[in-house]
C-alpha positions as CSV (number, residue, x, y, z in Angstrom):
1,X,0.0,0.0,0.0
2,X,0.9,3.8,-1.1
3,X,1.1,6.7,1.6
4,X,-2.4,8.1,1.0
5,X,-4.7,7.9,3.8
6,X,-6.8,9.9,2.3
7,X,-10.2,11.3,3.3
8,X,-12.7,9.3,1.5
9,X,-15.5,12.4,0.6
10,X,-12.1,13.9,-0.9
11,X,-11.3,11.4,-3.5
12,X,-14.7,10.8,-4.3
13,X,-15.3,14.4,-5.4
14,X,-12.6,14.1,-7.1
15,X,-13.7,10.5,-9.3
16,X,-17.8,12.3,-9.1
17,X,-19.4,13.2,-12.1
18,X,-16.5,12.4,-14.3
19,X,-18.8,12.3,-17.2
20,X,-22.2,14.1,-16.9
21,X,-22.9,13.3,-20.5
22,X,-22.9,10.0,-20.2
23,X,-25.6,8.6,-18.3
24,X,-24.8,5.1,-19.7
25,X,-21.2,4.6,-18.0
26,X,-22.6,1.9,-15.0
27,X,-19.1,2.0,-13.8
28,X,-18.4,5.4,-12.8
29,X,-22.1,4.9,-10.7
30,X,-19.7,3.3,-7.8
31,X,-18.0,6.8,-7.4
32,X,-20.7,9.0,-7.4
33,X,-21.3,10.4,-4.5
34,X,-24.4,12.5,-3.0
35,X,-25.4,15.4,-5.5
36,X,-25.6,17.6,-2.0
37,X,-22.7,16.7,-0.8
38,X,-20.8,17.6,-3.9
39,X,-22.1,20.7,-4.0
40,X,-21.4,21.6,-0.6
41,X,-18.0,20.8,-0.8
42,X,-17.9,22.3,-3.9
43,X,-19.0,25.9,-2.9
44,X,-16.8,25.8,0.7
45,X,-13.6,25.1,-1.8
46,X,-15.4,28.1,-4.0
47,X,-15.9,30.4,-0.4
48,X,-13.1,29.3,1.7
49,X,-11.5,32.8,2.5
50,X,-8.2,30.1,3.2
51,X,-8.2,28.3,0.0
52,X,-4.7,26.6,-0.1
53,X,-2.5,27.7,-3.7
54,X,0.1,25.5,-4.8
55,X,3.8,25.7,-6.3
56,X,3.0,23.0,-9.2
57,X,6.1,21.9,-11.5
58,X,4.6,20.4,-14.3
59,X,6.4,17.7,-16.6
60,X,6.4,16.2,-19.8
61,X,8.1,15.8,-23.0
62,X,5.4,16.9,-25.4
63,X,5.2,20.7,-24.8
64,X,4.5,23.4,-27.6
65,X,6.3,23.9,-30.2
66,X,5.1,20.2,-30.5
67,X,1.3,19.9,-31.1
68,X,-1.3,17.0,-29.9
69,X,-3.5,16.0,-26.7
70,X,-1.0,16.0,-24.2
71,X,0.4,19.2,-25.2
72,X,-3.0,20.9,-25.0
73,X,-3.9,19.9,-21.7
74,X,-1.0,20.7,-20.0
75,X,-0.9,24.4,-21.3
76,X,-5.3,24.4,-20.5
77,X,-4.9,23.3,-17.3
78,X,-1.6,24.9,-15.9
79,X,-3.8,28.4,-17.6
80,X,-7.0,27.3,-15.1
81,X,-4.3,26.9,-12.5
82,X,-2.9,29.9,-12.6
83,X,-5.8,31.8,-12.8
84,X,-7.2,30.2,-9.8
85,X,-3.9,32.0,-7.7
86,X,-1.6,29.2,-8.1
87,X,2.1,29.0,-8.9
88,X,2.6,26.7,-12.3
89,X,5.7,26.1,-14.7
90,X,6.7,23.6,-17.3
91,X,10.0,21.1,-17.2
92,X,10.1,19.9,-20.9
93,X,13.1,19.2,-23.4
94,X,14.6,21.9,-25.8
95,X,12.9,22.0,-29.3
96,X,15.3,22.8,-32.0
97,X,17.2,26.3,-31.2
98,X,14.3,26.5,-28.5
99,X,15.8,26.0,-25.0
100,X,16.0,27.9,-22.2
101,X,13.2,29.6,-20.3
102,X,11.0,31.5,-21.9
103,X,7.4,32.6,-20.9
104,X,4.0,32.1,-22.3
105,X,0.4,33.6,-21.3
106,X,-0.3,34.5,-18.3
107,X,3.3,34.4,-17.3
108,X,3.5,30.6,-17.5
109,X,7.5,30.1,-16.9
110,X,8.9,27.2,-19.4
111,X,12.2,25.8,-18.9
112,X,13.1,23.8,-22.2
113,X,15.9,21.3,-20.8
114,X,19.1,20.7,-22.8
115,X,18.1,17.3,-23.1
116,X,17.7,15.9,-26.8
117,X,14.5,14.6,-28.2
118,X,15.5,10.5,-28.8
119,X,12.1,8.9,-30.4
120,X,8.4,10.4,-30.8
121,X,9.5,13.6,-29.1
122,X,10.9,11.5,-26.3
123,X,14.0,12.7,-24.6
124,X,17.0,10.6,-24.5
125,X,17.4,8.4,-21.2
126,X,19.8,9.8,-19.2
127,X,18.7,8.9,-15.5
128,X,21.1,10.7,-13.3
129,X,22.4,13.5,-15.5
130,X,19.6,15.8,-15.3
131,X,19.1,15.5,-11.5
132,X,21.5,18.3,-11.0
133,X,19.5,20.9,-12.9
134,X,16.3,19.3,-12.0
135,X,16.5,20.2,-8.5
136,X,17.9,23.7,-9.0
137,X,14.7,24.2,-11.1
138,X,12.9,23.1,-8.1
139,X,14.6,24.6,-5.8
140,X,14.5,28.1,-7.4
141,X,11.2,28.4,-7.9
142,X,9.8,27.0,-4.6
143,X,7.9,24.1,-5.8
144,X,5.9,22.1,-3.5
145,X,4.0,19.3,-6.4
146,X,5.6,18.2,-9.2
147,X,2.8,16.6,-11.7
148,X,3.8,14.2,-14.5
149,X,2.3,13.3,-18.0
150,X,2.1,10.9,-20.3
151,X,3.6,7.8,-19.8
152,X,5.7,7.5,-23.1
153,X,7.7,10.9,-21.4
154,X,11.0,9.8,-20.7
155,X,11.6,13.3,-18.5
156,X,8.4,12.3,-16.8
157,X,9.5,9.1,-15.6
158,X,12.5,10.8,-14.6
159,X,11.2,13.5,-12.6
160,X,9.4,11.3,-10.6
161,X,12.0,9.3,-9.7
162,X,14.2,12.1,-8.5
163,X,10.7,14.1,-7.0
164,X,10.9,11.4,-4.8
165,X,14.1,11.4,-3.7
166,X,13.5,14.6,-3.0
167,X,10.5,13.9,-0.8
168,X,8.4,16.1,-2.8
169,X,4.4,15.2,-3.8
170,X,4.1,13.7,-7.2
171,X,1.1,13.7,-9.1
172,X,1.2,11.3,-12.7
173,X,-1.3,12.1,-15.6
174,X,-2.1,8.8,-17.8
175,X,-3.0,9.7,-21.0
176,X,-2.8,6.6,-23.3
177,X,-3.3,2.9,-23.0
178,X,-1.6,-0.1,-23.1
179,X,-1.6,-3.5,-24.2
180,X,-0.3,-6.7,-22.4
181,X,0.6,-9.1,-25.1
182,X,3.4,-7.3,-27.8
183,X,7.0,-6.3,-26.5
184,X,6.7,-3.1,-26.6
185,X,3.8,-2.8,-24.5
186,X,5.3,-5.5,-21.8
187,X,8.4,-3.1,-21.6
188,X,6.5,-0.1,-21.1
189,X,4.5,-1.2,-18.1
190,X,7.3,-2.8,-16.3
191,X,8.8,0.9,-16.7
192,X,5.3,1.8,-15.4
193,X,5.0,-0.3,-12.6
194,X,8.7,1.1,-11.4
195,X,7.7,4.7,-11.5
196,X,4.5,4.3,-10.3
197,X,5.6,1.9,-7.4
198,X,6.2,5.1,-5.1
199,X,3.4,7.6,-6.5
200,X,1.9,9.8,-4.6
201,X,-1.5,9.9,-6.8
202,X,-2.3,9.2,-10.6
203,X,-4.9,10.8,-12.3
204,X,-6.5,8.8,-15.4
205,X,-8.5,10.7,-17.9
206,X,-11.1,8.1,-18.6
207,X,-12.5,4.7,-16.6
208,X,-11.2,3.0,-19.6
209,X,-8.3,4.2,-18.7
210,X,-7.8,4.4,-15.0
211,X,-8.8,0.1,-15.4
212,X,-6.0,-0.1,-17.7
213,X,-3.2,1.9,-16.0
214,X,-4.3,-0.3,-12.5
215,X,-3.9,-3.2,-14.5
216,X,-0.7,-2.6,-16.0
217,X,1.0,-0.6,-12.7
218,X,-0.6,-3.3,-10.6
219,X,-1.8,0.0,-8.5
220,X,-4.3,0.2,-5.5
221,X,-7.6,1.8,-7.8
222,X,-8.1,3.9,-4.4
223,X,-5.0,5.7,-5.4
224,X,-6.0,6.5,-9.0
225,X,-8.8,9.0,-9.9
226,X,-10.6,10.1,-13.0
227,X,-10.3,13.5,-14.2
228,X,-11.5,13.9,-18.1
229,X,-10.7,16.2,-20.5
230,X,-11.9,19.1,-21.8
231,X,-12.5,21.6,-24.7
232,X,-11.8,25.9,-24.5
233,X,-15.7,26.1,-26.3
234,X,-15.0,29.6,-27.0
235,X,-12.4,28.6,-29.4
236,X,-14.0,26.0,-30.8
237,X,-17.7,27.9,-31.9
238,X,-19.8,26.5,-34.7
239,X,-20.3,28.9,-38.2
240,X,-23.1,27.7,-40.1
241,X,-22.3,29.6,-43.0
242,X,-18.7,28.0,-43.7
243,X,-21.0,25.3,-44.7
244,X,-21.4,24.1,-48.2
245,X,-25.0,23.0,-48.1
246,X,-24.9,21.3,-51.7
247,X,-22.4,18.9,-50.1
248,X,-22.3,16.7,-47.0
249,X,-18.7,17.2,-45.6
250,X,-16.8,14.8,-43.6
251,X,-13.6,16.2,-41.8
252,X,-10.9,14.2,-40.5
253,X,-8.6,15.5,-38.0
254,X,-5.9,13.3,-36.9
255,X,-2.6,12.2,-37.3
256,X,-2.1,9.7,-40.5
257,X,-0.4,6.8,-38.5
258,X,-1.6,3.2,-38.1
259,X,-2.8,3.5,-34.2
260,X,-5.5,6.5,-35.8
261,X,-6.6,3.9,-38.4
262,X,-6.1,5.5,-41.3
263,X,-6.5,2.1,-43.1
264,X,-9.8,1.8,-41.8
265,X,-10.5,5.7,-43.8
266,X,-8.8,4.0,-46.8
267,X,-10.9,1.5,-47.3
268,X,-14.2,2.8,-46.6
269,X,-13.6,6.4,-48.8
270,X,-14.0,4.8,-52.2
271,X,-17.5,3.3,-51.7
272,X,-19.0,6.2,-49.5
273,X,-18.2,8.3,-52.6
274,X,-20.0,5.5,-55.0
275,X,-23.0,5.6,-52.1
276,X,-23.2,9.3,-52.1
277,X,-22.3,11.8,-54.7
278,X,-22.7,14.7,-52.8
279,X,-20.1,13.6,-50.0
280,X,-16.8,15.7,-49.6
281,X,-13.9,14.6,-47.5
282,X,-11.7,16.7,-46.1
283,X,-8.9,15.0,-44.4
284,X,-6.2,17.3,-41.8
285,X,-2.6,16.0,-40.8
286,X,0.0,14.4,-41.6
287,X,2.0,11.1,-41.5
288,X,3.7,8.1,-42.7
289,X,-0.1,7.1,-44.1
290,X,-0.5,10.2,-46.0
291,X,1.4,8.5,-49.0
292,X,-0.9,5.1,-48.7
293,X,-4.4,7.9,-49.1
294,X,-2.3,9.6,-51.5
295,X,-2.3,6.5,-53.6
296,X,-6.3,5.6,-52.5
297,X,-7.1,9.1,-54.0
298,X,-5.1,8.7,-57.4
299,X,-6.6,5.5,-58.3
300,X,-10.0,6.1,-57.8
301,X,-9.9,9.5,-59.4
302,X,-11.2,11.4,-56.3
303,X,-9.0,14.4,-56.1
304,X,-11.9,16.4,-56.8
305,X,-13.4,15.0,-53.4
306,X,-11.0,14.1,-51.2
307,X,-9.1,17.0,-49.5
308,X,-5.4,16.3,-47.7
309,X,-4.8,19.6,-45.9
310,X,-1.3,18.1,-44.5
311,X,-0.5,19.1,-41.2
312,X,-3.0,22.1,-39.2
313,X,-1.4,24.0,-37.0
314,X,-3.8,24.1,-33.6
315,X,-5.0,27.7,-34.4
316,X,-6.5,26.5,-37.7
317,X,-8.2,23.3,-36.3
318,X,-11.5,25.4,-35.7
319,X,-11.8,26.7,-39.3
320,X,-11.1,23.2,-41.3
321,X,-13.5,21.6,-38.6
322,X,-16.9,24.2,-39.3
323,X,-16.7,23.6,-43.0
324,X,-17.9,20.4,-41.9
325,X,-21.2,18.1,-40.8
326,X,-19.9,15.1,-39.8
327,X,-16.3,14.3,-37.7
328,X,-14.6,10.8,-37.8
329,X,-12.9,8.9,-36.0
330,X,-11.3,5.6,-37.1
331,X,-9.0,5.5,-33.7
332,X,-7.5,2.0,-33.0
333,X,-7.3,2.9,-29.4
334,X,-7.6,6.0,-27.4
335,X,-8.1,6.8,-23.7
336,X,-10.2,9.6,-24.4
337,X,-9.8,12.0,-28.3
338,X,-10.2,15.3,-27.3
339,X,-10.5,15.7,-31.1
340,X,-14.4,14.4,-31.0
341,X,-15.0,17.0,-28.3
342,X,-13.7,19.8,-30.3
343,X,-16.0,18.7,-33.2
344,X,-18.8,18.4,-31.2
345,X,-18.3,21.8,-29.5
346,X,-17.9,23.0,-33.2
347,X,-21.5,21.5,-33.8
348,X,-20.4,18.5,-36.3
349,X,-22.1,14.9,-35.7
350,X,-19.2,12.1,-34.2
351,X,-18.9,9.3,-36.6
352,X,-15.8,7.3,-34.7
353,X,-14.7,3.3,-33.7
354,X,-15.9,1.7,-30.5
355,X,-12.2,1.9,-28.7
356,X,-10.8,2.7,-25.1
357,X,-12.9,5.9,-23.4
358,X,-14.2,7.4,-26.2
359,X,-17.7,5.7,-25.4
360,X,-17.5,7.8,-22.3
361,X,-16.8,11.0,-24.4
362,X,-20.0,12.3,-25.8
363,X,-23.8,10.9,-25.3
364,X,-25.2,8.8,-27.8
365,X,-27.5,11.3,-29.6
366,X,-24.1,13.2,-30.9
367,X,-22.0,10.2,-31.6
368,X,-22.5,7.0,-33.3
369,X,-20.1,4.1,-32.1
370,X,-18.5,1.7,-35.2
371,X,-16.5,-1.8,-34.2
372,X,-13.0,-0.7,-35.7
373,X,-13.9,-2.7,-38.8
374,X,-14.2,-0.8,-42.2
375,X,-17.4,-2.5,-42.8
376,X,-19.1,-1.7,-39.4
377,X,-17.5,1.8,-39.5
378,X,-18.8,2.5,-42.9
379,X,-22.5,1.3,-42.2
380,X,-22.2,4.0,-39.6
381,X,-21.1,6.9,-41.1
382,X,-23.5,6.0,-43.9
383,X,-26.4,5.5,-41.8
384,X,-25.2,8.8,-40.4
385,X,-25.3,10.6,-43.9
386,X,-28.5,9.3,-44.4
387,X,-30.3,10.4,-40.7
388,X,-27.8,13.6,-40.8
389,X,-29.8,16.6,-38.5
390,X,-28.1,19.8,-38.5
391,X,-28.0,21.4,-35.2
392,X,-24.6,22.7,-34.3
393,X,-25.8,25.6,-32.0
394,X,-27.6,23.0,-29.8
395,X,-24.6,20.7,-29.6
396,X,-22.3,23.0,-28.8
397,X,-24.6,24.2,-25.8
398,X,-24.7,20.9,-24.7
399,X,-20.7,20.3,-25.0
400,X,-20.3,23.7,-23.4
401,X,-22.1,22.2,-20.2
402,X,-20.5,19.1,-20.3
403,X,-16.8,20.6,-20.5
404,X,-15.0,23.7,-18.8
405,X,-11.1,23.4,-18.3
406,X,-12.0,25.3,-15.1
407,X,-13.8,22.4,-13.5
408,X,-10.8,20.2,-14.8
409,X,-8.5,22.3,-12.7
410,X,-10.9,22.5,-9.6
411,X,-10.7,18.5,-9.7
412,X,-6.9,18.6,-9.9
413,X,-6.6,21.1,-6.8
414,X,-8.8,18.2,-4.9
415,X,-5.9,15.7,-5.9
416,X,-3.5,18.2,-4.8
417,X,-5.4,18.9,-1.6
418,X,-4.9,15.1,-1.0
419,X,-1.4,14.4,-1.6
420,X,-0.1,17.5,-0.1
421,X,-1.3,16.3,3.7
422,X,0.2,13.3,3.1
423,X,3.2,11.7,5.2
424,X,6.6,12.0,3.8
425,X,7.8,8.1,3.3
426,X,11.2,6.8,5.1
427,X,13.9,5.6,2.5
428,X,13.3,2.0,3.8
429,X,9.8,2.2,2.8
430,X,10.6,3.5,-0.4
431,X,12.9,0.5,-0.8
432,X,10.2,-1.8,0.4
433,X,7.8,-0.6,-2.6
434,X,10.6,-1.1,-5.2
435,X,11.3,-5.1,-4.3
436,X,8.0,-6.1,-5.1
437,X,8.5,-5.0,-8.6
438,X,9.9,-8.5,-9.5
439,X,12.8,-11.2,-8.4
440,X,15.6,-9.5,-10.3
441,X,13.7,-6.2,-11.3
442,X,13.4,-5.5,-7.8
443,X,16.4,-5.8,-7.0
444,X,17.8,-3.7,-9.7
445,X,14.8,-0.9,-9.0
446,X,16.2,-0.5,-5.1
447,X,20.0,-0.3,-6.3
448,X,18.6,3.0,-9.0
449,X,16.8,4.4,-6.4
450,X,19.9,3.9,-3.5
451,X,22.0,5.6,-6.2
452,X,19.5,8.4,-7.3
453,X,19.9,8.7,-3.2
454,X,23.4,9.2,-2.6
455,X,23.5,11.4,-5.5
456,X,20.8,13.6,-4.2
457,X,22.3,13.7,-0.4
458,X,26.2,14.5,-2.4
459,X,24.2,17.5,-4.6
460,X,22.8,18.8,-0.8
461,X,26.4,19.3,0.1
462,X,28.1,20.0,-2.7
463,X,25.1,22.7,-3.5
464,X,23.2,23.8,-0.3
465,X,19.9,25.2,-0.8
466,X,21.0,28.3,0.6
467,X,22.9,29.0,-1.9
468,X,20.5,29.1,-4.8
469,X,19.0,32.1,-5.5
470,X,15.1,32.2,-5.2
471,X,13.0,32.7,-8.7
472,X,10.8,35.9,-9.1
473,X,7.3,35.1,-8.9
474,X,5.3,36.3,-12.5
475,X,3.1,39.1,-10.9
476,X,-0.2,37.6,-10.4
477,X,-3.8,39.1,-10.9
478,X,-4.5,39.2,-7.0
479,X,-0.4,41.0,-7.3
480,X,-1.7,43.1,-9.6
481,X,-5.2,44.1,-8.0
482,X,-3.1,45.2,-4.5
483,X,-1.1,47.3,-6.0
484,X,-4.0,49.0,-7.9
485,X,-5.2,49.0,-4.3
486,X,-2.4,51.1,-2.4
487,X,-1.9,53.4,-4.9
């Protein structure tokens, strides 16, 4: 068992209502708790003249420049974050000539490493070697939690370890899943199961999800809560008249790599087309695949009707996506695709494969659910041409309701609320939680951490806290709003 004696009306506010929309999700039922309650606690964390801030250090390899999921919810939520009065900054690796520390809205410090991406945006293993400069970061800026993403983040798995060490709160963000049968995937949740092995708390984005990651880390599912994603609606707004109303028009946003089953989109673009002369696909992004739709498109003589826009940058996503009426998804797996929320909340109908969370995602009057099978996917998405409604206003009410990064970073402070009170964990228990990671893993796992110890205890001599220099703070709003007060 982990260190989290938590209280139990704390963690099940923070697992309540995880999806609103989705009144057919019997196993998030377990976790609701009383509507009163919820509320209750709700408005005293809304009220409380004392509401505790925090000093968050957030963590991942896949930061902007780089675009996707991950990359959006980290910058969404440490916005909410800091908005809400709390202290946030980003640990990622440098991009290109882009290293250093730079700032971003709001005053969100960055600090791009000098660590190399390796594979996938993936920094380059290096263990000890950025412990030194880790916990001068930390140090500096006064951190109290430092929150993880993604388990394919090398720096992630990293920071944890050396968090730790530290005896500082750690927070882990899951954001994919995972098999259990191909070699990659058996490697990746051994590495898993070691970092997670002394986590404070994980937060899982869908139940899908949070059942895989407590399969695969072998965690305690009391220690693992589920905080979905979310949408900024006010970027994401539907425009009727970007329509084409002589066409029906199918958008694809996605990356054009096997795991987005772009294979699937292949075979089932050439008969839609014979089906239904008035369809138009527009397809957005960019990949290895691009070449094989490329091909798909020349021999069927569709360039009139199939659009590749190659890759979107994030700021265009909105514009590609209200030309259309229907969104799909041909996802081989997916924990949650914030892509089908961003359609939604742009008033398109959901067209996508049956895979991971995304059943949680959306009701089912917005969304119908295809077996990832081009034949079942395309009965779908023609049934869905044929029953098409147009109502994008109404569904992007109804995803407005349903979404708000704000309530995303409410349910994160409730995470941080938890670990934060509690008890730091002796060295000998850390060691304790490593052994059971296997017969010769474990063993292996407690000489890393022993090392990552003495390391840690020769940096504290070698470079006493006292000697590094506090960070500035970025002035905040409630900075800003006193000194409009004294003058």
């Amino acid at each position: 068992m982990n260190d989290h004696h938590q209280s139990n009306s704390i963690v099940n506010y923070i697992n309540s209502n995880t999806n609103n929309n989705n009144n057919n999700n019997d196993s998030s039922t377990s976790m609701m708790m009383n509507q009163n309650e919820l509320n209750t606690m709700q408005q005293q964390q809304e009220t409380s003249p004392t509401r505790k801030t925090y000093r968050i250090a957030m963590v991942s390899d896949f930061f902007f420049p780089n675009m996707g999921g991950v990359e959006e919810h980290l910058y969404q939520l440490s916005q909410c974050l800091i908005k809400r009065g709390n202290k946030v900054i980003i640990i990622t690796h440098n991009y290109g000539n882009r290293f250093g520390v730079r700032y971003v809205t709001n005053g969100l410090k960055v600090y791009y490493m000098p660590q190399a991406p390796f594979y996938n945006q993936s920094s380059f293993p290096t263990l000890y070697f950025t412990f030194p400069l880790f916990r001068q970061i930390l140090v500096r800026e006064g951190i109290e939690i430092v929150h993880c993403h993604q388990a394919f983040s090398t720096l992630a798995h990293e920071s944890i370890l050396h968090a730790r060490t530290m005896g500082y709160s750690t927070c882990f963000t899951d954001h994919s899943l995972f098999g259990f049968a191909d070699a990659s995937s058996i490697h990746m949740n051994k590495l898993l199961k070691f970092s997670l092995s002394d986590i404070s708390h994980v937060i899982c984005v869908s139940n899908t999800s949070k059942e895989n990651t407590v399969l695969r880390a072998q965690l305690d599912p009391h220690l693992v809560s589920v905080i979905p994603n979310a949408v900024d609606t006010t970027q994401f707004t539907p425009d009727p008249s970007k329509r084409d109303p002589s066409k029906i028009t199918i958008v694809i946003m996605s990356r054009l790599v096997y795991r987005k089953g772009i294979d699937l989109v292949i075979d089932i673009i050439p008969n839609i087309c014979k089906k239904f002369p008035n369809v138009h696909f527009v397809i957005g992004g960019d990949g290895p695949k691009r070449v094989t739709l490329e091909e798909m498109r020349e021999k069927h003589q569709l360039h009139e009707r199939v659009e590749l826009l190659g890759s979107v940058k994030h700021s265009n996503v909105r514009n590609v996506l209200v030309r259309g009426d229907i969104f799909l998804n041909s996802s081989l797996t997916e924990a949650f695709c914030i892509a089908i929320v961003e359609a939604a909340s742009c008033g398109l109908y959901v067209v996508s494969t049956k895979v991971g969370g995304v059943p949680e995602v959306l009701p089912h009057h917005m969304m119908s659910l295809a077996q990832p099978v081009s034949e079942d996917l395309e009965e779908k998405l023609t049934l869905a041409i044929l029953q098409l409604k147009s109502t994008p206003l109404e569904t992007h009410a109804q995803v407005k309701a349903m979404y708000d990064w704000n309530d995303v970073a409410r349910r994160t402070e409730a995470v941080y609320e938890v670990i934060s009170h509690a008890p730091k964990v002796p060295f000998i228990e850390r060691l304790r939680r490593f052994v059971g990671c296997g017969l010769w893993a474990g063993k292996l796992n407690c000489m890393v951490v022993a090392l990552d110890h003495l390391l840690w205890r020769f940096l504290e001599w070698y470079s006493p806290r006292k000697d590094i220099d506090p960070a500035i703070d970025f002035p905040s709003d409630q900075d800003n709003n006193n000194i409009n007060n004294n003058k």
